[in-house]
Every structure is written in structure tokens, then in C-alpha cells.
C-alpha positions as CSV (number, residue, x, y, z in Angstrom):
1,X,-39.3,8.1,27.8
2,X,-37.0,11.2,28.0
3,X,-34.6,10.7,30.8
4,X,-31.9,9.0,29.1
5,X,-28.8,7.7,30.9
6,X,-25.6,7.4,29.2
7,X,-21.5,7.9,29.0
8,X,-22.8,11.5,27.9
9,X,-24.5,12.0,31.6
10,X,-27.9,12.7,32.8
11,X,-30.2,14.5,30.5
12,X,-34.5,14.7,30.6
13,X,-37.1,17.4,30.2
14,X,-38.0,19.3,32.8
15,X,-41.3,18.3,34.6
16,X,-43.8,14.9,34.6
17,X,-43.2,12.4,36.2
18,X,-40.0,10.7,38.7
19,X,-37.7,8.4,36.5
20,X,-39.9,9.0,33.0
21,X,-38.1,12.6,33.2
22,X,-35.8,15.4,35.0
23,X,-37.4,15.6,37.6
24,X,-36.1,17.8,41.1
25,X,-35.9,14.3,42.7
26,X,-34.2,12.8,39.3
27,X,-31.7,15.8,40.4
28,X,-31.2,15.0,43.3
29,X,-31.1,11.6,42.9
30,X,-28.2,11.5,40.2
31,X,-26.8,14.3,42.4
32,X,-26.0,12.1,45.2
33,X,-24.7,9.1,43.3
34,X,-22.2,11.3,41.8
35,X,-21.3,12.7,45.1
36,X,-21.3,9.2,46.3
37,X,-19.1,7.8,43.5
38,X,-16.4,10.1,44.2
39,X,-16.7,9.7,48.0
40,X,-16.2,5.6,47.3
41,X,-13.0,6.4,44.9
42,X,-11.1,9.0,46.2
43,X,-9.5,8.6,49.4
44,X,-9.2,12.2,51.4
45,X,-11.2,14.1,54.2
46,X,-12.6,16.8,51.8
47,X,-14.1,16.1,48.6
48,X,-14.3,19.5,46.0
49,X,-16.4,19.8,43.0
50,X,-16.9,22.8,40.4
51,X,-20.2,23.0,38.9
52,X,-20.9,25.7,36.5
53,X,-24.3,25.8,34.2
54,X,-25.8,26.9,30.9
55,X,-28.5,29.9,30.6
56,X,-31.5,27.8,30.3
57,X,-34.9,28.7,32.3
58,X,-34.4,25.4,34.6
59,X,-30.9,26.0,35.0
60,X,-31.2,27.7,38.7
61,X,-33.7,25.1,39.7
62,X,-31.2,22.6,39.0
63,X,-28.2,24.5,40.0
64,X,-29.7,24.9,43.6
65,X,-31.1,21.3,43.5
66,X,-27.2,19.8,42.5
67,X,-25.3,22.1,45.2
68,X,-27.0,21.9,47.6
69,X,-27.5,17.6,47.2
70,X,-23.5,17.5,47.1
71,X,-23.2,20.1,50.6
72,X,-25.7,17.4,52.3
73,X,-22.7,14.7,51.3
74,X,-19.9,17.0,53.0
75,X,-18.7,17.8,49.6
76,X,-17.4,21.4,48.7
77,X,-18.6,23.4,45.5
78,X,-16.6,25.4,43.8
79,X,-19.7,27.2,41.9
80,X,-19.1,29.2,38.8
81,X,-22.6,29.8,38.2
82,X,-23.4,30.8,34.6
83,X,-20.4,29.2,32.6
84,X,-19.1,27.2,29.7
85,X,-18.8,23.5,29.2
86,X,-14.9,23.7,28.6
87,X,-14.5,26.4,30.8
88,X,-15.7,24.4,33.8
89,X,-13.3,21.2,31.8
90,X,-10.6,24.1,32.6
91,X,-11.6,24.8,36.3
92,X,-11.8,21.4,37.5
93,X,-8.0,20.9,37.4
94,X,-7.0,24.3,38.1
95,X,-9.2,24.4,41.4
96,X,-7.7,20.7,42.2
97,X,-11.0,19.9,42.4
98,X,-11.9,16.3,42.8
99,X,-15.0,16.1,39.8
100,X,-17.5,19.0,38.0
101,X,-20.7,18.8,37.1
102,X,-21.9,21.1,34.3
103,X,-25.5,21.7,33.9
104,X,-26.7,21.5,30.4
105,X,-28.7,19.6,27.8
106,X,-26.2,21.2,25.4
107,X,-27.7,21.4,21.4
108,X,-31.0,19.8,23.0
109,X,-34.0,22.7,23.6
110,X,-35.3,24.2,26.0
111,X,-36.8,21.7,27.6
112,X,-34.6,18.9,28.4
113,X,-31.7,20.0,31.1
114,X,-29.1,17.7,31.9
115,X,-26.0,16.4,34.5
116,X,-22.9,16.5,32.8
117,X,-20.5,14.7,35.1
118,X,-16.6,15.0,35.2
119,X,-13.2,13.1,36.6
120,X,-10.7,14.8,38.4
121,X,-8.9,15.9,35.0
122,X,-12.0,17.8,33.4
123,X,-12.7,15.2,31.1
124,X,-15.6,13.2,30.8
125,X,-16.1,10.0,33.0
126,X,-15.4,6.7,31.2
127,X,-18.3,4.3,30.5
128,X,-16.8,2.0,33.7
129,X,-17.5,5.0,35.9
130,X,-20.5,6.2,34.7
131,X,-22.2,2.8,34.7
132,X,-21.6,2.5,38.6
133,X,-22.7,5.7,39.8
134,X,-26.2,4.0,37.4
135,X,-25.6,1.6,39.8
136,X,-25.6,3.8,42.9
137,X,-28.7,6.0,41.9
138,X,-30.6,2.7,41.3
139,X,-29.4,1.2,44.7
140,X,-30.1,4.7,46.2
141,X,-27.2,3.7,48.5
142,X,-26.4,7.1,50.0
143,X,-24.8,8.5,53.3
144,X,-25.2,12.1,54.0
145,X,-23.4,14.2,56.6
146,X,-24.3,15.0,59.9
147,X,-24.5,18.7,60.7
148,X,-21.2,19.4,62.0
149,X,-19.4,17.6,58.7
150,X,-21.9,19.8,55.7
151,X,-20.2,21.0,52.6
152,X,-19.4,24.9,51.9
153,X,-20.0,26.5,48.7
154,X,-17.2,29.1,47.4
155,X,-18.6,30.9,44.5
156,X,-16.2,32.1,41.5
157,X,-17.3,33.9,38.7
158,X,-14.0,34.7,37.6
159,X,-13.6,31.6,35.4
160,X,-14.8,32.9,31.8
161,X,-12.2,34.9,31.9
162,X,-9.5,33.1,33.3
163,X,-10.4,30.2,30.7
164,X,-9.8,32.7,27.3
165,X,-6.7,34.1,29.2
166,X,-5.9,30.6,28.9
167,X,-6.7,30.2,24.9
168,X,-4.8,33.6,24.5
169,X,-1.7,31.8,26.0
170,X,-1.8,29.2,24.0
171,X,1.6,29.3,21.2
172,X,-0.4,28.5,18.7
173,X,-2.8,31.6,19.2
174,X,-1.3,35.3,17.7
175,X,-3.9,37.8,18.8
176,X,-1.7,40.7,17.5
177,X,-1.9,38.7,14.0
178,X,-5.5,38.7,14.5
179,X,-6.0,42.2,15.4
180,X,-3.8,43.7,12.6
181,X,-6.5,42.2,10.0
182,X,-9.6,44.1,11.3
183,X,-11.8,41.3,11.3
184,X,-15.7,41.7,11.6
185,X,-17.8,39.1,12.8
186,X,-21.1,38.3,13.5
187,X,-22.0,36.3,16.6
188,X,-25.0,34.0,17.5
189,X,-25.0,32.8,21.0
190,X,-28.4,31.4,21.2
191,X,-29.6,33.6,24.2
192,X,-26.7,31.2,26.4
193,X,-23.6,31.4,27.9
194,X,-21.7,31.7,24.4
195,X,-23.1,35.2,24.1
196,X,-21.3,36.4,26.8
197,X,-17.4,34.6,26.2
198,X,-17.0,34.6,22.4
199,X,-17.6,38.3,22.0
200,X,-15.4,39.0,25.4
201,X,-12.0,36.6,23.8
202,X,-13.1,38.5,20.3
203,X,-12.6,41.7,21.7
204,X,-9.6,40.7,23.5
205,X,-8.3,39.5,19.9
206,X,-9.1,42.3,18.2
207,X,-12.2,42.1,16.4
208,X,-15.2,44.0,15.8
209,X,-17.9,42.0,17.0
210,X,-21.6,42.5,15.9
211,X,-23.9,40.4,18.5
212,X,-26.9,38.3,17.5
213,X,-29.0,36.4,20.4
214,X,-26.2,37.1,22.7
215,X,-28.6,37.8,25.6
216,X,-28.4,35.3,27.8
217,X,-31.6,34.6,29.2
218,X,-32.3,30.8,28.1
219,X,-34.9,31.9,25.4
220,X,-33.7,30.1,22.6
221,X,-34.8,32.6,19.6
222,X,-34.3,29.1,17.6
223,X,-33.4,25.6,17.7
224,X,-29.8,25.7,19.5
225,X,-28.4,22.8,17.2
226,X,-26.5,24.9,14.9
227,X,-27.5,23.0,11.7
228,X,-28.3,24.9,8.5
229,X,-31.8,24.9,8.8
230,X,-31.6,27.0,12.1
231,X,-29.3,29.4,11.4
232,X,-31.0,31.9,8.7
233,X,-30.7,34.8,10.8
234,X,-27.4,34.9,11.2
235,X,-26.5,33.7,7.6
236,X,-28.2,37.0,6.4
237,X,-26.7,39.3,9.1
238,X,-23.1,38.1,7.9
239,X,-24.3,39.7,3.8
240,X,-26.1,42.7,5.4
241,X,-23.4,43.5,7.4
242,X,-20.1,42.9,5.1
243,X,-19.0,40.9,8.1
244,X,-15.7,38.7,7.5
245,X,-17.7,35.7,8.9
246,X,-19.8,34.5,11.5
247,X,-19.7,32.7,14.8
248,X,-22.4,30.3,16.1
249,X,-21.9,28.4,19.3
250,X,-24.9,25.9,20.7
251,X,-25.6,26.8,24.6
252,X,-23.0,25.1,26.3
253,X,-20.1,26.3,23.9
254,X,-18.7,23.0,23.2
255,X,-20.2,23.3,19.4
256,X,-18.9,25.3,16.5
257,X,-20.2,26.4,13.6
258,X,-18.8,29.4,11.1
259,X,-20.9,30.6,8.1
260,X,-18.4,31.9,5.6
261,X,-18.8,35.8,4.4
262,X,-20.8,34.6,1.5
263,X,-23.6,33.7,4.2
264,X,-23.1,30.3,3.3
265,X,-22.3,27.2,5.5
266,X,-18.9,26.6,6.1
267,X,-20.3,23.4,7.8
268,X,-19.8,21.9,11.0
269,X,-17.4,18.9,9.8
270,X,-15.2,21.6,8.2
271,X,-14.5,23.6,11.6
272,X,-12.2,20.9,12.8
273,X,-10.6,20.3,9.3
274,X,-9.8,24.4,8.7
275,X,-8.2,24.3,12.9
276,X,-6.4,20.7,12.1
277,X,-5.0,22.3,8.8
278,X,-3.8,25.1,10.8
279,X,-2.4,23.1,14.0
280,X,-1.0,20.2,11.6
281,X,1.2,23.1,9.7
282,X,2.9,24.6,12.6
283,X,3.1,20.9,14.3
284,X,2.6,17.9,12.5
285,X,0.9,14.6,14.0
286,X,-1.9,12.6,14.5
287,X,-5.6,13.3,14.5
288,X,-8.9,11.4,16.1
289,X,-12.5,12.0,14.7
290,X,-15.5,9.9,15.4
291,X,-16.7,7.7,12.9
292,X,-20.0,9.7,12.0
293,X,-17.4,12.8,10.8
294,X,-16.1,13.5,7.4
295,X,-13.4,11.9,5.9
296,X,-11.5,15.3,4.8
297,X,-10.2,15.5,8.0
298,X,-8.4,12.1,6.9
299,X,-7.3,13.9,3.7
300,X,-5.8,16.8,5.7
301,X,-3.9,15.1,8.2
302,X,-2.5,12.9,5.4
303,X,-1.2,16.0,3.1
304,X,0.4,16.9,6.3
305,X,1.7,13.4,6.4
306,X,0.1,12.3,10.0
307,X,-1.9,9.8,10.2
308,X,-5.9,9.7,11.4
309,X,-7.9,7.2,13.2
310,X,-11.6,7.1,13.8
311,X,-13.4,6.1,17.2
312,X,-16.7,5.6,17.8
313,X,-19.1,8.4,18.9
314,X,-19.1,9.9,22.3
315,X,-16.3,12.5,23.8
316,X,-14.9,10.3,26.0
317,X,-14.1,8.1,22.9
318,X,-12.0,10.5,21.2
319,X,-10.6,11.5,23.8
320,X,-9.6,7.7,24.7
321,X,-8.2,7.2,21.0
322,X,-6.5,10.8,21.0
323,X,-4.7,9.5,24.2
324,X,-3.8,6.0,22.7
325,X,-2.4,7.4,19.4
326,X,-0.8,10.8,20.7
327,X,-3.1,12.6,18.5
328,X,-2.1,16.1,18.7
329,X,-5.7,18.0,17.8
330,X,-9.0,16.1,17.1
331,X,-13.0,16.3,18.2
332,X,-16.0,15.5,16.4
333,X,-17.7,16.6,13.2
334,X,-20.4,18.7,15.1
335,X,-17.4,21.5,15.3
336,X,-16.2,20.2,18.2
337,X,-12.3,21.1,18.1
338,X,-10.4,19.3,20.9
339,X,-6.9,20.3,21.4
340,X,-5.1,18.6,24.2
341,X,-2.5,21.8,24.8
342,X,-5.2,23.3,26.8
343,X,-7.4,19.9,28.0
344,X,-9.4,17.0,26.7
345,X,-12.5,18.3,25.7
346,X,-14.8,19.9,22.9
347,X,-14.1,24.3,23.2
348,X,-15.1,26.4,20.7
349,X,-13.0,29.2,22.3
350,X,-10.1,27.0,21.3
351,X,-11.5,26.8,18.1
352,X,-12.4,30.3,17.1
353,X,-9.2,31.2,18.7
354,X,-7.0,28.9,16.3
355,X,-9.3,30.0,13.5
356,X,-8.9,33.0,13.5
357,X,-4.6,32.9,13.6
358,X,-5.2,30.9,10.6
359,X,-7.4,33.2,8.8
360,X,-4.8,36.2,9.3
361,X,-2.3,33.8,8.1
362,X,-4.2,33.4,4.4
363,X,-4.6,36.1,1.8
364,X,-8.1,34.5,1.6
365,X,-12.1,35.2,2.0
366,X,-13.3,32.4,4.6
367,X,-15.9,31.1,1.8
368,X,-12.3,30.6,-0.6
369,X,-10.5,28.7,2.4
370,X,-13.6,26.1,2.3
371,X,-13.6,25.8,-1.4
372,X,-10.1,25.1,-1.0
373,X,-10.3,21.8,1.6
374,X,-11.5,18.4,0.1
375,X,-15.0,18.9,-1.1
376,X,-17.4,16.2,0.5
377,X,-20.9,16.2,1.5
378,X,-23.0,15.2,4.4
379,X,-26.5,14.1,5.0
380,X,-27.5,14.3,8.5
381,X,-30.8,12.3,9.2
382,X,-32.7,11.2,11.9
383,X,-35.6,8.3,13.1
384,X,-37.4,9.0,15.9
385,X,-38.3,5.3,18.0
386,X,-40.8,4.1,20.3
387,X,-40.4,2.1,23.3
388,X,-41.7,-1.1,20.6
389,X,-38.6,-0.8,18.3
390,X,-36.0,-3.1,18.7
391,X,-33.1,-1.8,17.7
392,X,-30.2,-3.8,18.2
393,X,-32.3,-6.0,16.1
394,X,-32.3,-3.5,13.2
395,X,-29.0,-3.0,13.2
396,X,-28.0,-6.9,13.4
397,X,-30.4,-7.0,9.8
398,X,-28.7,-4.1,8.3
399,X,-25.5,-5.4,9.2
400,X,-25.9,-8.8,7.7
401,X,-27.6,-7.6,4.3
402,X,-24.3,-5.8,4.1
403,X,-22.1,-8.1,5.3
404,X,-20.1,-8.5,1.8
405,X,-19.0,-4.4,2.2
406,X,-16.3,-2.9,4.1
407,X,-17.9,-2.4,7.6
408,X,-17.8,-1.6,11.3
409,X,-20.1,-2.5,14.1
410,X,-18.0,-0.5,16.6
411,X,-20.6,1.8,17.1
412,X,-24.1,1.2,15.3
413,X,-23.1,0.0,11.7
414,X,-20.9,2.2,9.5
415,X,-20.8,1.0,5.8
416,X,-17.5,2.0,4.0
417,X,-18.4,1.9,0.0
418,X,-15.8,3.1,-2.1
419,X,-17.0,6.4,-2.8
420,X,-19.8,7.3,-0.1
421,X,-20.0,6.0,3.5
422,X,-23.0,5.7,6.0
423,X,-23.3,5.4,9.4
424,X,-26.6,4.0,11.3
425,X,-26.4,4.9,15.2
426,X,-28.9,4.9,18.4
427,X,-28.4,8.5,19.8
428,X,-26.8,8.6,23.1
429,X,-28.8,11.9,24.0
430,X,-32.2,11.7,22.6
431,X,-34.8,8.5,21.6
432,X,-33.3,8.4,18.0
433,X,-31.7,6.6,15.3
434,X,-28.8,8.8,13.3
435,X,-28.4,8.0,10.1
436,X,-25.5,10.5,8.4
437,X,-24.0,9.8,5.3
438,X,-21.4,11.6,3.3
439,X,-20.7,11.4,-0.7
440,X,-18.7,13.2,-3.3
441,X,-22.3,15.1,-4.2
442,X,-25.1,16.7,-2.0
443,X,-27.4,15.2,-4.5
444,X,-26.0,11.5,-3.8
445,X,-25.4,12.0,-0.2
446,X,-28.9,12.6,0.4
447,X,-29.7,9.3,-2.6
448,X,-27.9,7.2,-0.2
449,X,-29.6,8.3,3.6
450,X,-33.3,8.4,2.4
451,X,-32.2,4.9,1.0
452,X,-31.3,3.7,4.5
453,X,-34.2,5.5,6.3
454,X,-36.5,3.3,4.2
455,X,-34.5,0.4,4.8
456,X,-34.2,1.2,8.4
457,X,-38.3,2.0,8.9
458,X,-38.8,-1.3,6.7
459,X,-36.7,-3.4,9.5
460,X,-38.2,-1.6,12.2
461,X,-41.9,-1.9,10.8
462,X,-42.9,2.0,11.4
């Protein structure tokens, strides 16, 4: 099955057949329950959405299929056509738009497309909300307009601009900082949306800028999850070109990843812990982090005397805890930086932005600001299931043959030893297990997750 419904949205492949995949009708359907929802909730004549997409090859079809779903339910679009994950976060309140909709299967390939469905703030919809508009799509209880009562579509492509106008703004960003070091960096936008806005707020900072994949015609030229093992182009263009460091975003720019000038990793979990070191200096608080993400980022907001809480996976649950505990930056270990002074959501704009200002602010090569953070090491590993598997099951086992450690069953099952830590999750995006682990040592990071695959395919019986 690979239309999977969650708190994260709508996502499928593209073709086969209605409700095993994302479909036009699938579209449509989720389309109008969306529409619905907000019709149900939000009491005024004249409901406005923004909808903004990713570069992929079914991201027209869909596009058309989505607008034009919401017009026959008298809602307006605000369409920003080719755009950003957080720059469409950023629209929906500046329009006073009532929801957004951004079209993307974001790290996912090329395949899978999906419906990624927002409140009136920009932010993701809560589990509450998105379970109901399940509801609604299954009920298929929808009421289009007549004629006379049809939605209008007002296109703005304006808003890629407007949204790094808005990260140049922000206090903690010093462009003129930025520019006086002459930084060169290499950029990998995965044939996507990214190719076109981190060069364009690089420029406007100051740096040379040396383009990689920035072309973006939805050919992914690898896969667009900016893990290690994807990202040997770029690694070698950073040496080759004597480039300060290098910039890769996944398709919807809510991901970031550096490699340092070395053409080594600086790794995902360390993006937020370099921009929380930064943000934490010039305004010391609290910090967020799901509980799949490294516990450096713990260590940092503790030398800066804040303190850090972790929530379970998912956006919205960040952003939930942030909220709660007045966290002043936080995201998730994928490189997702999010910094409430602009909105409550995952921008690597925000991120290179804040990067960068701390960069200038060091006499320091990128690769010697990583070696000088809390060294920790991650594992990142996956199972793939079939319909059989029963994983609540698996968990409930794993969970009681460790039931004398220090763990949490918040999300999955996350096993705190003193040293080393794992984390056992069902994907909310794809037919997976995670498993991710993290230890003092690659070596005994990577002991520890191929000990819990076998223990996990042993439960499972694969």
C-alpha cells in the first residue's frame, strides 16, 4: 500500500489504482475534505487558501487537480505556483489566508507526491484536525458551489522573494557580516524549488554561489534525502572547487544539510546544533528536538544554560512542545531548523541564513566548527513491512524485554542506556520501521542498530 495518511498529510505514488495510491481522484478526494474541513470550522462568506508546490513531474497534475477541487467548493486560491514548504508557512498568514496546501512528497522520490495541509497560522494541522478531514474524505460528505458562488484563483509568484526578504530582516541575521567574508559555496538543489531560493538569498547575502542540480525540472539527478550516501557529487565539488562549504536542501526546502569544506559531512543532526549554538549566544532559552535527534543539541542548550526537552516525531510535535516550553529555536535532527521569530515550521532559508552570521562570527573552517560541538554518532536504519507485520505487536515485545532500562513509549520505543540510545519507530511517511541509534563511536552506533534490526526482524518473523 503506498497512500499513507497521517498528521504529516496525504502522500502516495503517482498512478495504480484509487485508495492503494495518489491517484487524480485520491486528489481530488483529499482536496475536497480539506476544503470541507475549513468550510465546517471557520465561520465567514469567503474562504482563502495558498497552495504553492515542489518541482516534481506530477506536480502540475496535482496543482490543477487541488485548485481547481477547492474553486468548485467556493474557496479562493492564492496560488504561488512553484514555491517552498516554509515559504508557503510564510504566505498563509501574510495573505490572511484561512489554510495552504503545499504540494510535495518532500525527501520521498520521484514518485510519491503528496498534500501537505495547513491551519490558518502556516503551521501544520494537529492530529485532532487532521483525523476529521480522514473522516470527511471517507464519508465523502461534500457540498460544492453552485455556478454563481465558484472560487477565483489569484496567482502570486512574488512570494520566494518576499519570504528571504523576510529571513534578511530577521535581528539575528547580518548579511553585511556575511558579505565582508567572501564566502563560496556550493549548492545542491536536487533539480527543485531549493535551486532557485538558496542561491537567490545567497546572493543577496553576499556570497559566491557555485550551483549544482539547481535546475528545477523534478529530475532528481539522485535520491533527494540528503543522507551521506546520496550526496557524493556535491561532497567532491566542495574539494575541487576550494568552496568554504556546501548547501544541500531536499525538494521542498524544509531539510538542511551542510558538508563542511573538507567535503566531509557536517551531518544533519549537527545543522540545528551549529544555528542553536548561534541563537542561544545572542538569546539564551529553551530548545525542542524530537526524540530520534542527537543529544548534543541537549549539551549545547545546557552550556548556554537553557534547558531542552524532547517530543515525539512529527512537526506539529515540536512545534506543540516549542509552544508549551517557550523554546526559543528548535526542529528536528533531519536539519530541520525551526525558529519561531519568523514562524513555526522547518526553513532551511532560516537556517543557512543564521549559519552563515555565525560562521562570519568565528575565525574558523566549517569542518573545525563541527569538530568543535559534542562529538556523537548516529546510525540511521530502516525495515521495510508488509501488510502481515504487526507492529504494534513488535514494539509491545521490544518494550517489555527492556522494560528494566530507562525508556519511552511516547513515540515507538526509545531506549535510554547510559552511553548510547535507540529509538524504534513506524514511519509516518513511508511502510517502514526506523530504527536510529546514536553512541559515542560510529563503530558502536552501528553495533547497537544492526543488533535491534535482528531483534526487530526476529519479533516480526521476516
Amino acid at each position: 500500500m503506498t497512500l499513507i495518511k497521517s498528521i504529516s498529510g496525504i502522500r502516495g505514488t503517482i498512478g495504480g489504482k484509487v485508495g492503494d495510491n495518489l491517484t487524480p481522484v485520491d486528489a481530488v478526494k483529499f482536496a475536497s475534505a480539506y476544503g470541507t474541513f475549513l468550510k465546517q470550522n471557520i465561520n465567514k462568506d469567503k474562504l482563502a487558501v495558498v497552495i504553492g508546490r515542489d518541482a516534481r513531474i506530477s506536480g502540475p497534475m496535482i496543482h490543477n487537480l487541488v485548485v481547481n477541487t477547492l474553486i468548485g467548493l467556493g474557496i479562493d486560491v492564492i496560488d504561488l505556483g512553484l514555491s517552498t514548504t516554509p515559504t508557503v508557512e510564510v504566505a498563509v498568514p501574510l495573505e490572511k489566508a484561512d489554510g495552504g496546501i503545499i504540494l510535495t512528497a518532500s525527501h520521498n522520490p520521484k514518485q510519491w507526491n503528496a498534500l501537505k495541509l495547513l491551519n490558518a497560522k502556516g503551521e501544520f494541522l494537529n492530529g485532532a484536525d487532521g483525523a476529521k478531514i480522514l473522516e470527511i474524505a471517507e464519508a465523502e460528505a461534500f457540498d460544492f458551489s453552485d455556478v454563481d458562488s465558484l472560487g477565483t484563483i489569484t496567482e502570486n509568484d512574488a512570494y520566494m522573494d518576499i519570504h528571504i526578504d523576510e529571513v534578511l530582516n530577521l535581528p539575528l541575521v547580518d548579511a553585511e557580516a556575511v558579505a565582508k567574508r567572501k564566502f563560496k559555496v556550493v549548492v545542491d538543489g536536487v533539480n527543485s524549488s531549493g535551486g532557485i531560493i538558496i542561491p537567490k538569498l545567497l546572493e543577496q547575502m553576499g556570497v559566491e554561489v557555485v550551483e549544482l542540480y539547481c535546475e528545477p525540472n523534478g529530475h532528481f539527478p539522485h535520491n533527494p534525502e540528503p543522507l551521506k550516501e546520496h550526496l557524493g557529487d556535491i561532497c567532491k565539488l566542495v574539494v575541487e572547487e576550494k568552496a568554504d562549504f556546501g548547501i544541500v536542501v531536499d525538494p521542498d526546502v524544509d531539510r538542511l544539510a551542510f558538508i563542511s569544506n573538507d567535503g566531509e559531512m557536517f551531518g544533519e543532526e549537527y545543522t540545528l546544533v551549529a544555528v542553536a549554538d548561534y541563537v542561544l549566544s545572542k538569546t539564551p532559552g529553551n530548545t525542542v528536538s524530537n526524540m530520534s535527534s542527537s543529544r548534543a543539541l541537549r549539551d549545547i542548550t545546557e552550556k548556554h544554560n537553557g534547558s531542552y526537552q524532547a517530543s515525539a516525531v512529527g512537526e506539529v510535535n515540536v512545534v506543540e512542545l516549542m509552544k508549551a516550553t517557550n523554546a526559543i529555536i528548535g526542529g528536528e535532527g533531519n536539519g530541520g531548523i525551526i525558529y519561531p521569530e519568523i514562524h513555526y515550521g522547518r526553513d532551511s532559508l532560516v537556517g543557512v541564513a543564521l549559519f552563515l552570521t555565525h560562521l562570519a562570527s568565528m575565525e574558523m573552517t566549517v569542518a573545525e566548527l563541527r569538530a568543535s560541538y559534542p562529538q556523537y554518532f548516529m546510525s540511521k536504519n530502516k525495515i521495510e513491512l508488509t501488510p502481515q507485520i504487526d507492529v504494534d505487536n513488535v514494539m509491545k515485545q521490544i518494550a517489555q524485554k527492556y522494560a528494566s532500562e530507562n525508556i519511552s513509549t511516547i513515540d515507538g520505543v526509545k531506549i535510554d542506556f547510559p552511553t548510547e540510545w535507540v529509538h524504534l519507530r513506524k514511519s509516518n511517511t513511508e511502510p517502514i520501521i526506523r530504527i536510529y541509534t546514536e553512541a559515542p563511536t560510529q563503530n558502536a552506533a552501528d553495533v547497537l542498530a544492526e543488533r535491534f534490526v535482528s531483534e526487530l526482524k526476529q519479533i516480526a518473523g521476516i
